[in-house]
Each structure stands twice: as structure tokens, then as C-alpha cells.
KEKOL-900660 format. One record per residue (C-alpha): residue number from 1; x, y negated, z negated. Coordinates in steps of 0.02 Angstrom, whole numbers. Layout:
N
k:NUM&X:X&Y:Y&Z:Z
...
//
This chain:
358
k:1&X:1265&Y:-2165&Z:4369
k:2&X:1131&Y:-2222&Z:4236
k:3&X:1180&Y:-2290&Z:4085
k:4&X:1178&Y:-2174&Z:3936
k:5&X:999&Y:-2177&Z:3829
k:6&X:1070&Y:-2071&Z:3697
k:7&X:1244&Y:-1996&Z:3643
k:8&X:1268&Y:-1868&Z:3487
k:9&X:1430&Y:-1852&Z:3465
k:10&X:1504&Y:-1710&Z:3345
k:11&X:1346&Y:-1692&Z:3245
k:12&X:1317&Y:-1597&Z:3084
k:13&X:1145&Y:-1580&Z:2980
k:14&X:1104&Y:-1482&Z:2839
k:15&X:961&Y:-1453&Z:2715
k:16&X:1004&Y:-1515&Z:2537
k:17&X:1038&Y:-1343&Z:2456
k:18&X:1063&Y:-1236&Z:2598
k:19&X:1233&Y:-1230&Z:2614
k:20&X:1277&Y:-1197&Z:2804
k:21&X:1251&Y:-1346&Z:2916
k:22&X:1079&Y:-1305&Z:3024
k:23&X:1156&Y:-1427&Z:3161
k:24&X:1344&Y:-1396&Z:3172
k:25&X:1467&Y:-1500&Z:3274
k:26&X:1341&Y:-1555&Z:3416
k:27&X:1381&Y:-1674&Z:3554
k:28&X:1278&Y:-1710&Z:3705
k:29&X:1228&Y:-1864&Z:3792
k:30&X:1060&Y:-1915&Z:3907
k:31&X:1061&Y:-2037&Z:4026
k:32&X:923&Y:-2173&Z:4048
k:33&X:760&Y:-2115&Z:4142
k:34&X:819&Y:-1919&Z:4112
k:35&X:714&Y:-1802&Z:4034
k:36&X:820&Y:-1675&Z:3920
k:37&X:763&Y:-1511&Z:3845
k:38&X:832&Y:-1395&Z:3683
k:39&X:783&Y:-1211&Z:3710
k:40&X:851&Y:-1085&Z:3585
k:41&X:755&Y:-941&Z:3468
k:42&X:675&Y:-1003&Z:3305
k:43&X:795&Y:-1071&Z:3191
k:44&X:939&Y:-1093&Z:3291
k:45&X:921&Y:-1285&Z:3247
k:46&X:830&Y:-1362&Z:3398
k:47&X:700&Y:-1464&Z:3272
k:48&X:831&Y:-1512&Z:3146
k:49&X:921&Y:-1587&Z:3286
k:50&X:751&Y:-1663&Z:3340
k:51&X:701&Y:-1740&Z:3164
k:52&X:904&Y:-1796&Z:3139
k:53&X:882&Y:-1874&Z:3322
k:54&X:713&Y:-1964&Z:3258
k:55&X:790&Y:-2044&Z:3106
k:56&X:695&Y:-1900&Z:2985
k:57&X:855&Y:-1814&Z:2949
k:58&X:1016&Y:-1887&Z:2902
k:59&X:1179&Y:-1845&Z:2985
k:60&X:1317&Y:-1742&Z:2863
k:61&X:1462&Y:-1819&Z:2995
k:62&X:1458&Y:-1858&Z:3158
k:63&X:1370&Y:-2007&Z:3255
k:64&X:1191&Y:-2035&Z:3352
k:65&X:1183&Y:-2181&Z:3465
k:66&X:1020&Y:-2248&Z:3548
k:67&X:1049&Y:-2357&Z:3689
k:68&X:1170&Y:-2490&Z:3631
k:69&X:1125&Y:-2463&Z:3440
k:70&X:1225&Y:-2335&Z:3314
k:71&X:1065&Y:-2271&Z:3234
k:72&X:1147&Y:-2118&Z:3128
k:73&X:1315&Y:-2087&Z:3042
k:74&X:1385&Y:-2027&Z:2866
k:75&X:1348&Y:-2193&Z:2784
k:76&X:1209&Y:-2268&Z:2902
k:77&X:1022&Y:-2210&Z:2929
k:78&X:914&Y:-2327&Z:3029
k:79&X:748&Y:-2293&Z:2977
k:80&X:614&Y:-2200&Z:3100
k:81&X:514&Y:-2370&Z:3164
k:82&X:666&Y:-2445&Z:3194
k:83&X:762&Y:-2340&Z:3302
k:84&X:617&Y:-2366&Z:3465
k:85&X:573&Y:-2181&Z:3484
k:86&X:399&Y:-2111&Z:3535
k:87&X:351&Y:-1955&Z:3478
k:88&X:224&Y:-1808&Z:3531
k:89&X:203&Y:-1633&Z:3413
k:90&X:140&Y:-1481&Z:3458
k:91&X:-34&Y:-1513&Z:3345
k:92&X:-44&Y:-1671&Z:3456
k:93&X:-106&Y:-1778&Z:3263
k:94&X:-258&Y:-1850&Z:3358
k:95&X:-380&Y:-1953&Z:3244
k:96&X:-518&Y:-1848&Z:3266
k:97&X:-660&Y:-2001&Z:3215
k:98&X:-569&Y:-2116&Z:3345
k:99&X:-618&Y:-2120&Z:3525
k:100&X:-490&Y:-2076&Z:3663
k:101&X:-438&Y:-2272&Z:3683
k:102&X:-421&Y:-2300&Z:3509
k:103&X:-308&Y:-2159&Z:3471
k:104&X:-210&Y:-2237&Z:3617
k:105&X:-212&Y:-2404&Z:3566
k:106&X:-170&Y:-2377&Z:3385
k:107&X:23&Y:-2375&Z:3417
k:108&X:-38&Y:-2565&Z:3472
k:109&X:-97&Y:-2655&Z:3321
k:110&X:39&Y:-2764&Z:3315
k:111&X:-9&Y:-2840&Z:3499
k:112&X:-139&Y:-2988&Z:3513
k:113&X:-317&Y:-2899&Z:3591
k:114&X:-290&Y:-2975&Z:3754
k:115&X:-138&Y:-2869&Z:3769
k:116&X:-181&Y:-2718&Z:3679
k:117&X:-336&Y:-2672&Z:3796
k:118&X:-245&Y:-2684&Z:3948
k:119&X:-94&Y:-2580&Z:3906
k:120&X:-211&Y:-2471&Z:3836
k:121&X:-295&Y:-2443&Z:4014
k:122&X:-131&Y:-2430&Z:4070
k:123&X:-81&Y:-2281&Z:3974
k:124&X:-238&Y:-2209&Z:4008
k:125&X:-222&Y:-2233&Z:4192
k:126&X:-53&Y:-2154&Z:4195
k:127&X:-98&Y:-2007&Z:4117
k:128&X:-260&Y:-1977&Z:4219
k:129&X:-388&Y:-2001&Z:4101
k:130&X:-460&Y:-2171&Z:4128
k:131&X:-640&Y:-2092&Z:4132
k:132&X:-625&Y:-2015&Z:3960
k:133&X:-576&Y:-2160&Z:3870
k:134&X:-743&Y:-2162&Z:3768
k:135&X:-747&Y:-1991&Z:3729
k:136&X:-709&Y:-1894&Z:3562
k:137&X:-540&Y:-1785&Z:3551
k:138&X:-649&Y:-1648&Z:3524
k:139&X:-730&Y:-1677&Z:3681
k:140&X:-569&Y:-1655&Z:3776
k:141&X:-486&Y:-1496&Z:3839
k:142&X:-308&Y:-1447&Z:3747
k:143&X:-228&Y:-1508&Z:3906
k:144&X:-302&Y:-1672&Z:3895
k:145&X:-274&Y:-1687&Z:3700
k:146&X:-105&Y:-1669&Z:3737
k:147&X:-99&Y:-1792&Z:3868
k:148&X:-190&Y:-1903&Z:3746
k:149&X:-46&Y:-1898&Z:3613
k:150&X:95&Y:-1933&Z:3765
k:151&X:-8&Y:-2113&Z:3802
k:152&X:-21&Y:-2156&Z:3628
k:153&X:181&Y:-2120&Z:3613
k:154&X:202&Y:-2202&Z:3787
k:155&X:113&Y:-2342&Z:3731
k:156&X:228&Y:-2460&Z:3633
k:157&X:366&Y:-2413&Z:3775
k:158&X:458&Y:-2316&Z:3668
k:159&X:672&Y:-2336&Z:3715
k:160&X:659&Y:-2124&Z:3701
k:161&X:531&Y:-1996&Z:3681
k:162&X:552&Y:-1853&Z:3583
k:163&X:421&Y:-1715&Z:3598
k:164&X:433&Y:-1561&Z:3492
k:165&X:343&Y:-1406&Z:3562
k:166&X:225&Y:-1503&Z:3620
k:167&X:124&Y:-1366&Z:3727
k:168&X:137&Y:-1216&Z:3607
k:169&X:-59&Y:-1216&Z:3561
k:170&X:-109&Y:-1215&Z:3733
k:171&X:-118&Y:-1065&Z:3849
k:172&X:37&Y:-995&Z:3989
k:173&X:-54&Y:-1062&Z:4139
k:174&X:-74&Y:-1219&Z:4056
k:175&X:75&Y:-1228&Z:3981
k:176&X:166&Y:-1224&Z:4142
k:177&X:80&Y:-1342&Z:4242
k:178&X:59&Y:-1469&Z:4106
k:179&X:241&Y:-1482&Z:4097
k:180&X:254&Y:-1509&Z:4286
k:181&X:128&Y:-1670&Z:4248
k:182&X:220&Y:-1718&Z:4094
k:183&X:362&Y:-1719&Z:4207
k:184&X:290&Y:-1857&Z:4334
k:185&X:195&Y:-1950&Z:4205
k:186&X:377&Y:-1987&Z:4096
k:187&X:476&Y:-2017&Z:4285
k:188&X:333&Y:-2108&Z:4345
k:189&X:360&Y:-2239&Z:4160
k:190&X:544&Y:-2249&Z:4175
k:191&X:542&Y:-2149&Z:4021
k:192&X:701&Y:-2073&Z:3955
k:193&X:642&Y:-1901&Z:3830
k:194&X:726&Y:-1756&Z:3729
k:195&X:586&Y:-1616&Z:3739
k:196&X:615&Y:-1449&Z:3614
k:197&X:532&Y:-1292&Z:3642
k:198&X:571&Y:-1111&Z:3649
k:199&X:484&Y:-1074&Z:3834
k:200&X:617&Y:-1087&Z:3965
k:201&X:508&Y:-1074&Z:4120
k:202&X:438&Y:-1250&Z:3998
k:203&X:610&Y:-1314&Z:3997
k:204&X:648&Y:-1273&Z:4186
k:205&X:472&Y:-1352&Z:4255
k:206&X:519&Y:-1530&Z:4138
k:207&X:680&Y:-1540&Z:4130
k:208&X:857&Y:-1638&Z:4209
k:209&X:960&Y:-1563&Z:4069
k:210&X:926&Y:-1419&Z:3961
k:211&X:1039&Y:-1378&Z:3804
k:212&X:1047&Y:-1187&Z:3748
k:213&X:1064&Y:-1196&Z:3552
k:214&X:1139&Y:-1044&Z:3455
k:215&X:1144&Y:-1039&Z:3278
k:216&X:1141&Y:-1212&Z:3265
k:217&X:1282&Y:-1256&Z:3415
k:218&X:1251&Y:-1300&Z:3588
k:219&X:1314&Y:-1164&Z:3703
k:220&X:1286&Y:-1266&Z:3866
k:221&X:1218&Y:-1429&Z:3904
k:222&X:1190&Y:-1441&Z:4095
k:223&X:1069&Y:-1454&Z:4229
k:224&X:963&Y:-1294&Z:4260
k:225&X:1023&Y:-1244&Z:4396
k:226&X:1194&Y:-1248&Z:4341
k:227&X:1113&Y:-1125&Z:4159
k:228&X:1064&Y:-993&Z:4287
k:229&X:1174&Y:-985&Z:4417
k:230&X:1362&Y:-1028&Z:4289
k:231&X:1332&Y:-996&Z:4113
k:232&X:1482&Y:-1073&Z:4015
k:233&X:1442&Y:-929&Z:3879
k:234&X:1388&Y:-755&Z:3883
k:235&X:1248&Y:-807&Z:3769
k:236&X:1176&Y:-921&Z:3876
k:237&X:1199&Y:-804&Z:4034
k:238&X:1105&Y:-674&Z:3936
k:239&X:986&Y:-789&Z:3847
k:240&X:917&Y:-897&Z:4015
k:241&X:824&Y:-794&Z:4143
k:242&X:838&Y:-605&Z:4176
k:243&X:969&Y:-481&Z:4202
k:244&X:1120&Y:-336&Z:4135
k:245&X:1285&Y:-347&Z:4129
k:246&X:1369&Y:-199&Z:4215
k:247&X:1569&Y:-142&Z:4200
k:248&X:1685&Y:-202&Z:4336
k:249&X:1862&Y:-177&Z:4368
k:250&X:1961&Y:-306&Z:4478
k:251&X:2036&Y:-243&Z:4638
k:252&X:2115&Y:-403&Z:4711
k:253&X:2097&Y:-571&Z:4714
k:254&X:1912&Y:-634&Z:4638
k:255&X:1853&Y:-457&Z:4684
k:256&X:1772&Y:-338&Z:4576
k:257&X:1704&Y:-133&Z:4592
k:258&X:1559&Y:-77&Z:4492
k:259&X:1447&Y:57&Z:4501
k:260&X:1349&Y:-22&Z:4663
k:261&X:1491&Y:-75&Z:4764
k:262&X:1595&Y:-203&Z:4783
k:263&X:1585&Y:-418&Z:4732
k:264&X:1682&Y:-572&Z:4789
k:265&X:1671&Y:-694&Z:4650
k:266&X:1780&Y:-807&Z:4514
k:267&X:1845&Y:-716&Z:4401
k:268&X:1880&Y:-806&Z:4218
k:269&X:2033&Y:-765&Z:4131
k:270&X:2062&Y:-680&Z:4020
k:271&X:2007&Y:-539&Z:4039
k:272&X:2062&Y:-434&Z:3884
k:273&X:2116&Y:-503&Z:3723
k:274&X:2308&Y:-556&Z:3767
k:275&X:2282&Y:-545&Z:3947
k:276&X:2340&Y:-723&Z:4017
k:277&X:2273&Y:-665&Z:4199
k:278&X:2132&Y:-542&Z:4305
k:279&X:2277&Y:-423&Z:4369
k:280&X:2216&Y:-286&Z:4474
k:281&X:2139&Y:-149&Z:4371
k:282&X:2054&Y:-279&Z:4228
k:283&X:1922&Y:-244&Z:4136
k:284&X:1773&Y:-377&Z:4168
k:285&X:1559&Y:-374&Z:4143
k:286&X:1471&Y:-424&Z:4282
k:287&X:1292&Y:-506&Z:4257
k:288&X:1186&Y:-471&Z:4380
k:289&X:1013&Y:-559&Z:4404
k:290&X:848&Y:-472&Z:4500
k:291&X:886&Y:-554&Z:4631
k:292&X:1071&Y:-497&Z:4673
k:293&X:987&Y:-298&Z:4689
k:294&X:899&Y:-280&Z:4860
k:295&X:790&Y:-143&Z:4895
k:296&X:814&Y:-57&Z:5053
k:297&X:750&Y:118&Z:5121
k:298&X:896&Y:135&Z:5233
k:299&X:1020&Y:119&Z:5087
k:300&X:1130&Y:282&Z:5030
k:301&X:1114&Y:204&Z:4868
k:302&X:974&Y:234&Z:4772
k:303&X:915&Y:226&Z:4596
k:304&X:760&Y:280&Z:4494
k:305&X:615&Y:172&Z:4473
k:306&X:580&Y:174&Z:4253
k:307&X:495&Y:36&Z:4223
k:308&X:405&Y:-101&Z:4336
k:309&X:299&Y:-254&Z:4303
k:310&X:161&Y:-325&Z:4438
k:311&X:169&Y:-515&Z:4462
k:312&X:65&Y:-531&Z:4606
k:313&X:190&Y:-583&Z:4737
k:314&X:302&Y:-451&Z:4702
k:315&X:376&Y:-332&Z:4576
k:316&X:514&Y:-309&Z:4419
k:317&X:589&Y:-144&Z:4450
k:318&X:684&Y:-80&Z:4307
k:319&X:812&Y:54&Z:4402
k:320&X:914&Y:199&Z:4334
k:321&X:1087&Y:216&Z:4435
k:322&X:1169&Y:377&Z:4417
k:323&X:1274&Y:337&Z:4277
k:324&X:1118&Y:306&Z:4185
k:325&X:1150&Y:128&Z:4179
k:326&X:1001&Y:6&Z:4215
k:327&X:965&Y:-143&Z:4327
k:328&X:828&Y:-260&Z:4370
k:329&X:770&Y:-280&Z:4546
k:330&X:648&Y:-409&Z:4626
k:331&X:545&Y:-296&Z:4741
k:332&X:397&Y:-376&Z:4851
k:333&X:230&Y:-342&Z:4804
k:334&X:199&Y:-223&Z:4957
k:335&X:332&Y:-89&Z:4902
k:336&X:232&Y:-22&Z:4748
k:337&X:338&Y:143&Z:4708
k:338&X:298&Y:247&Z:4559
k:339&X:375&Y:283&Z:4387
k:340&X:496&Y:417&Z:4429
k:341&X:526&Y:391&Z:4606
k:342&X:697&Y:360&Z:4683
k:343&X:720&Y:214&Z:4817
k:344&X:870&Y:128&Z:4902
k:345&X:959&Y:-10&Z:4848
k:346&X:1103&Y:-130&Z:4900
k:347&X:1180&Y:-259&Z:4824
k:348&X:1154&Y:-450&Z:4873
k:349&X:1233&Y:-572&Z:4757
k:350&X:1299&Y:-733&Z:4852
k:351&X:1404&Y:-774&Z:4699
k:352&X:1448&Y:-666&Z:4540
k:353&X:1447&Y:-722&Z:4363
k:354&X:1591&Y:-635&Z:4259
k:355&X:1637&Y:-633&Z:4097
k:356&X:1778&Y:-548&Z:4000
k:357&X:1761&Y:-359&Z:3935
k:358&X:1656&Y:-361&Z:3764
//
């Protein structure tokens, strides 16, 4: 395993004045060469943590570590320049009467000339936009601004990169594949990052670990598969991706009965308040993603079609059971039913998330 790039350990930060701490008791660690990403609704905390992280904010209690080097506590604050960190913002701070290899090189100045060129070319290289080095920033697409900013942060080989909604101003389509690039442009430096936004399909396309922040706690800190597929909270199981949570009643060991049939899965005590144990007959929630709802014309089941959204390859089916509950279903692109009309359905969930009774 790769040694640890950065480790917050029991973090609190707080605005002079406001009272309640903005980051409250956070701990999470990144190890060298991964790229980690915050995701959470506005003001849950994801910046503060950011700006405390870059040496902007100081820490109420608790420790940050960077590398080797305590750079936060109660009674210590490195200062910003000294702490090695890159960073990138979302209004990428291009000088806009500098040409693309002098914004680049101007993280530099403290190298000779015959260093500073090359490293430039480097960056510039890396980031696939060697040709444009003469240009103006407002010659560039956003995407290549943007790509811009991450050479100039790249350039002094920052220890850790910290990037803070850094594809906001640019467009969905964009946004999603320039992430993907982002992705092989840090792996392909060996560069360790902590990336915040509030775009999960962002956070899923860049990331090795994502942290879902709540009101200024992290809920879950854990690869992305591991987000979607076991959520340590109900927040984060209703916050990441798409589904409902549907009533279930345990009939036997890890099984469970709700309104579509019946599940195999772990069930995680307890399931009422006081209840040390699932016993047959518990209360649970079941989540259950668009995938786990199969549509099938030779099903008995069926449910009404309310809602639907077209996304080229296939379909979001919003479906009314009989108990007037709803689920999601993802429905191939070839089965376009109408608003109103009733179709089969069976269940198809290879593993159940559970949670206790709310």
C-alpha cells in the first residue's frame, strides 16, 4: 500500500462569529498518487475543508498532516506556500495579458531560465497543448483554460493538488469528459489531489476516493463503487445515484418481503429502536436502485408508467405499484411505453442495501 499523502484527523473549522463548527470532527486520509473527491450540497462544508486543507483556514482542534509534515493544529498554522500544495479554482485566475506559456511558467520564477522553459514545455506537453503555447487565454476554449490553470499548478510539482470546482463554468458534456482527462493527466504526473465539487457523475469519472459531506461531517469516505453499491449511511445511499426506499419485513435469515417479491441480502441490526437483532417479522427499508427493477412483458407484476426520461440508450421509468408506491426502472431505449400505460416488471437486485425502519 502507498504511503499516506495526507491524513485529517478529527478536524473542526469554524468562521469567527458563526458559532457552529462548518467542518466538524473530520478524519480521512489519501494515499500518495490517489486522487480524492468531496461531494455534498452547498454548504455542507466541502470548501471550508478545502481552504483549512490549503493552509487558508485554521483548524479549531484536530490535526492536518501533509506527507511527513504536521501542517495544521490548535496552536500551529503553516502558512499556504509552505505547505507544497497546487491549486486550480473554478474561475481558472488566468492572466489574461500573459500568453499560454507564461501563465504556465509563472509558478516558475524562482527557477534559473534554463530550467523554467523546459518544465514549462513539459507541463504543456502533458496537458496537450504544446501548440497553443503562444496563444492568448482568450483564445482558448473553457476546456483548455482549464487545462491551462492544472499546468501552471502542476508546474512547481506540487506534494498535493487541491482543485475546487474546478469545471463548474464549463458545460455537462464537457464537464464530464474533462474530468476523465484530468484524471490521466494527474495519474500520468504521479500527482496525489483532493478535488471538491457538487457533480457526482464529476466525482465518479476522477475519482479513487470520494467523501460524502453532510452538514459539515463526512458520512462515508470510500471508493465509488463501494458509495453505490454499500452506503455506510442512509444519507449517502439516498444522496449518491438514484433510487426509493421501499418497506420490508424480514422472513428468515438475510431475507426480506416487500411489495415486489422477495430479497436475499445483509440485513443491519437493529432494526427498531431497542431491537438488538432482524428477528423474523422486523421492520426494515429497502433501497432499491433502477437497475434492481427489470422490465418484462411476461411478468404478472406490473406497474404504471408516470413519469419517464429519454437518455438515448435507454429510459428512466418512474412506476406506480399498486400500493401507490413508486420505483425507478432502467428500461432500454426500444421499449418506449406511454404515460399511463401499465407494463411488467420483476425484480433483479444481485445484492440489497437495507437500512433500519425510519
Amino acid at each position: 500500500m502507498n504511503p499516506l499523502i495526507l491524513r485529517v484527523e478529527a478536524l473542526r473549522v469554524a468562521y469567527s462569529g458563526a458559532g457552529a463548527n462548518v467542518v466538524d470532527d473530520l478524519s480521512l486520509e489519501l494515499a500518495l498518487g490517489d486522487i480524492g473527491c468531496i461531494v455534498g450540497a452547498s454548504g455542507c462544508g466541502k470548501t471550508t475543508l478545502l481552504r483549512a486543507i490549503a493552509g487558508f483556514l485554521p483548524a479549531a482542534s484536530g490535526t492536518i498532516q501533509i506527507g511527513n509534515d504536521l501542517v495544521a493544529s490548535v496552536h500551529h498554522n503553516l502558512p499556504p506556500e509552505k505547505r507544497g500544495v497546487g491549486l486550480v479554482f473554478q474561475d481558472f485566475a488566468l492572466f489574461p495579458h500573459l500568453r499560454v506559456e507564461d501563465n504556465v511558467a509563472f509558478g516558475l520564477r524562482r527557477l534559473a531560465g534554463s530550467e523554467r522553459a523546459p518544465r514549462t514545455r513539459t507541463m504543456l506537453e502533458l496537458v496537450g497543448l504544446a501548440a497553443q503555447a503562444r496563444l492568448y487565454p482568450h483564445e482558448l476554449s473553457g476546456g483548455q483554460q482549464q487545462r491551462v490553470a492544472l499546468a501552471r499548478a502542476l508546474a512547481p510539482a506540487p506534494r498535493l493538488l487541491l482543485m475546487d470546482e474546478p469545471f463548474s463554468n464549463l458545460d455537462v458534456d464537457l464537464r464530464a469528459r474533462l474530468g476523465a482527462e484530468v484524471r490521466q493527466i494527474l495519474k500520468d504526473s504521479g500527482t496525489s489531489a483532493i478535488l471538491v465539487t457538487h457533480d457526482q457523475q464529476e466525482a465518479f469519472a476522477t475519482a479513487d476516493r470520494i467523501g460524502v459531506m453532510n452538514a459539515g461531517r463526512l458520512e462515508q469516505w470510500d471508493r465509488p463503487y463501494e458509495l453505490y453499491h454499500r452506503p455506510a449511511t442512509r444519507f449517502v445511499a439516498d444522496f449518491i445515484g438514484q433510487g426509493v426506499f421501499l418497506p420490508a419485513r424480514v422472513i428468515g435469515s438475510g431475507r426480506m418481503a416487500i411489495e415486489l417479491g422477495e430479497l436475499k441480502g445483509n440485513t443491519p441490526p437493529p432494526c427498531d429502536p431497542g431491537c438488538a437483532i432482524c428477528a423474523d417479522g422486523a421492520r426494515v427499508e429497502v433501497l432499491l436502485r433502477p437497475d434492481d427493477v427489470v422490465h418484462d412483458d411476461a411478468s404478472a407484476q406490473t406497474a404504471e408508467v408516470v413519469r419517464k426520461i429519454f437518455r438515448g440508450g435507454d429510459f428512466i421509468y418512474t412506476l406506480r405499484l399498486a400500493s401507490g408506491r413508486e420505483v425507478l426502472a432502467l428500461v432500454p431505449s426500444h421499449h418506449d411505453h406511454a404515460i399511463g400505460e401499465k407494463i411488467g416488471i420483476r425484480l433483479d437486485a444481485d445484492h440489497v442495501i437495507t437500512f433500519p425502519h425510519s
